[in-house]
C-alpha positions in Angstrom: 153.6 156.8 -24.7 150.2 155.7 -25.5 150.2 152.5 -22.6 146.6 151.1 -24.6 147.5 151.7 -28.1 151.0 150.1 -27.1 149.8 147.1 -25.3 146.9 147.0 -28.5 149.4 146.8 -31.1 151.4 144.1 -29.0 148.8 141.4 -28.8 148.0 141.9 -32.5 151.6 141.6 -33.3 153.5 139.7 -31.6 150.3 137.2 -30.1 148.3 137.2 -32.9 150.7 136.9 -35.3 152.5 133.9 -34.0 149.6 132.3 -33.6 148.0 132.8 -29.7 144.8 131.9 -30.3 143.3 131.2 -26.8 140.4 134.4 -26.5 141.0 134.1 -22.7 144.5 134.5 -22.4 144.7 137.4 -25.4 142.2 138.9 -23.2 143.8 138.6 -20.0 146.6 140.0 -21.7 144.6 142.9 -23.6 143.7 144.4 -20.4 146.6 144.1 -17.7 148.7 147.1 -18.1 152.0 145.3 -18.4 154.0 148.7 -17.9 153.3 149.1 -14.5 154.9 146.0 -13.4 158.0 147.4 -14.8 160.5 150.0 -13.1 160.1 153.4 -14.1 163.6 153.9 -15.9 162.4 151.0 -18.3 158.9 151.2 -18.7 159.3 152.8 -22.3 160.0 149.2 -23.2 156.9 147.6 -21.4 155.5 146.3 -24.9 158.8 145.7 -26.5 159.5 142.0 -28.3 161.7 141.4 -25.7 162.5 140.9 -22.2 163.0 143.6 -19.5 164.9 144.4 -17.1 163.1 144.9 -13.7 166.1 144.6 -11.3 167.6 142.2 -9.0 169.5 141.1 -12.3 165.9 139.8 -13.2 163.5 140.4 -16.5 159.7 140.5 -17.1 159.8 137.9 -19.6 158.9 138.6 -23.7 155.2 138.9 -24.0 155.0 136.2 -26.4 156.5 133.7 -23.9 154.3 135.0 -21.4 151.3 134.1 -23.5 152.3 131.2 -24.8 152.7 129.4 -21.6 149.9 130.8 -20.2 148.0 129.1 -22.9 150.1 125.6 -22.3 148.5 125.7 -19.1 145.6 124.7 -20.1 143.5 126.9 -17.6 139.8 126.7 -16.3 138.6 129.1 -13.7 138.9 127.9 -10.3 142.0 126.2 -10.3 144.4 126.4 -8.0 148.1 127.2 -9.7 151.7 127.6 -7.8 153.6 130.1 -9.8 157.7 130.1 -9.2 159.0 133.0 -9.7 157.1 136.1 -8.7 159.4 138.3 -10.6 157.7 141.5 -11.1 154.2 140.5 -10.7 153.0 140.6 -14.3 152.7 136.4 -14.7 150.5 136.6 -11.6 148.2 139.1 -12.7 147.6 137.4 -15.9 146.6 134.4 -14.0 144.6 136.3 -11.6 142.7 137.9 -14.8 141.9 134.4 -15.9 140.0 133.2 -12.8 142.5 131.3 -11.0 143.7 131.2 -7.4 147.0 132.1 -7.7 150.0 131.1 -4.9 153.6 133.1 -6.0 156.6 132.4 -4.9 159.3 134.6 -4.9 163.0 134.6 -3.5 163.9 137.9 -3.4 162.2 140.4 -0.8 162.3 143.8 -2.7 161.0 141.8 -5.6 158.2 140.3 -3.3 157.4 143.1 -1.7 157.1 145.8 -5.2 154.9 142.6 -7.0 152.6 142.6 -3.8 152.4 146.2 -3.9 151.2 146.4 -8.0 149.0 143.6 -7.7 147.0 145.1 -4.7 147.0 148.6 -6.8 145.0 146.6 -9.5 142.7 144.8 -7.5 144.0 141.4 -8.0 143.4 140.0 -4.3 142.9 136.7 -5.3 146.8 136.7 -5.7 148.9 135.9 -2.7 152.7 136.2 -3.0 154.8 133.6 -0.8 158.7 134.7 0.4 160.5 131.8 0.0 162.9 129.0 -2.3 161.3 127.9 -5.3 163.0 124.7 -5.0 160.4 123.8 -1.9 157.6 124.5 -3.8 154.9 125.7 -1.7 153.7 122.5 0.1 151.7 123.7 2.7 149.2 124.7 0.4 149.5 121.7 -2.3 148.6 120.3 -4.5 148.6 122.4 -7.3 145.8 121.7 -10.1 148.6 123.9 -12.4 152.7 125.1 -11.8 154.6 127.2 -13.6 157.5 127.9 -13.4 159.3 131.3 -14.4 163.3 130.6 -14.1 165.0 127.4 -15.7 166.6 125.0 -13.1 168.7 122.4 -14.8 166.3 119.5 -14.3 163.3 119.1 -13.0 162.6 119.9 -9.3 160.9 116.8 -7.6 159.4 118.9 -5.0 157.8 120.7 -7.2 156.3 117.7 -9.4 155.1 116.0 -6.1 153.0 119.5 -5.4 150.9 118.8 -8.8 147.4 116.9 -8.0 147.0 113.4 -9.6 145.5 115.6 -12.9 147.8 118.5 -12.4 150.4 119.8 -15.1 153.5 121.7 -14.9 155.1 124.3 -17.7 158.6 125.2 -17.0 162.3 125.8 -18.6 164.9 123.1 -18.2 168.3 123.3 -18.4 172.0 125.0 -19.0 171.7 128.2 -20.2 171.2 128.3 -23.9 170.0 124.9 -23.7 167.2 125.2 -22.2 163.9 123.7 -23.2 160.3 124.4 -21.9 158.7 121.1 -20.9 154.8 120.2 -19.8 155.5 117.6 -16.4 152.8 115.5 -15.4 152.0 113.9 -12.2 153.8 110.4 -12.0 150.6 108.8 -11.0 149.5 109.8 -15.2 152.1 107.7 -16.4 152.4 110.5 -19.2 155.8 111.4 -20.6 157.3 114.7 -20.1 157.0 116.7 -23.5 159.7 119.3 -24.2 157.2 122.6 -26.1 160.0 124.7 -27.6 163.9 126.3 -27.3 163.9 129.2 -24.4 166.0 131.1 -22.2 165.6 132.1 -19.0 167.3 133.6 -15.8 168.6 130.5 -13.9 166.6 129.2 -11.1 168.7 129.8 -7.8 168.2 128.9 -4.4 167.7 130.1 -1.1 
């Protein structure tokens, strides 16, 4: 397979064409080889419209979902941003592409370790992955300018809100499966109401 023409034909496709229209983030996404964050058995599906599988009864989530709440995020460079949910790596390096400092957190140790081991391989050192329950959050390094969140719980962690700085924002899925809803938190001290973005699924959020 042609990984560049692939990964080309993606971001015109399925970004593009539903309407991504942050440069950064299509850029970010442009150039991060999304097939190496994937398990060799599946990587002929890296640039699918779909989720895959990566192991650990986990998936690399659709690149359109990837994009889009990369873009809800509302990024500038130099922010500090908790991602839950290592997963395979790929979320993190699209953050790292965009100029953040990015914290992971991931449950599972295999997982952990193989994200660790693919970021370093691409030079994203400004990424470092965290063992431990997404639940917690990460509050030894809080607050968080940005969260997001990469597996639904079915409400909102308060830990996890309490981490965001008084500005700070939070994209992540809530709820059941098949009724979950990706929602943009804010800080209580905003006195902004939650707003739910759009219909999603997920892999549950478990604990530790």
């Amino acid at each position: 397979m042609d990984h560049t023409a692939a990964r080309a034909e993606m971001v015109a496709t399925q970004l593009r064409a539903r309407h991504i229209r942050d440069e950064a983030v299509i850029a970010a996404i442009s150039t991060v080889p999304r097939h190496l964050f994937i398990p060799e058995t599946n990587r002929d599906l890296a640039y699918r419209d779909g989720p895959v599988a990566i192991g650990e009864g986990q998936t690399i989530s659709q690149p359109y979902l990837v994009a889009l709440m990369t873009e809800a995020l509302q990024l500038s460079a130099g922010m500090r941003v908790l991602e839950v949910g290592t997963g395979s790596g790929y979320q993190a390096a699209i953050l790292s592409a965009l100029g953040v400092q990015v914290h992971s957190l991931e449950l599972r140790p295999r997982l952990q370790a193989r994200a660790t081991q693919t970021l370093n391989a691409l030079g994203a050192g400004d990424v470092q992955t965290h063992l431990g329950d997404g639940f917690d959050g990460l509050c030894a390094f809080a607050p968080f300018d940005r969260i997001i969140v990469t597996a639904a719980p079915n409400a909102i962690p308060h830990a996890l809100r309490a981490q965001l700085s008084a500005q700070g924002q939070m994209i992540i899925p809530v709820g059941a499966r098949k009724k979950q809803i990706l929602m943009r938190v804010y800080n209580h001290e905003r006195r902004l109401p939650d707003e739910p973005l759009i219909p999603v699924l997920f892999v549950p959020m478990t604990a530790g």
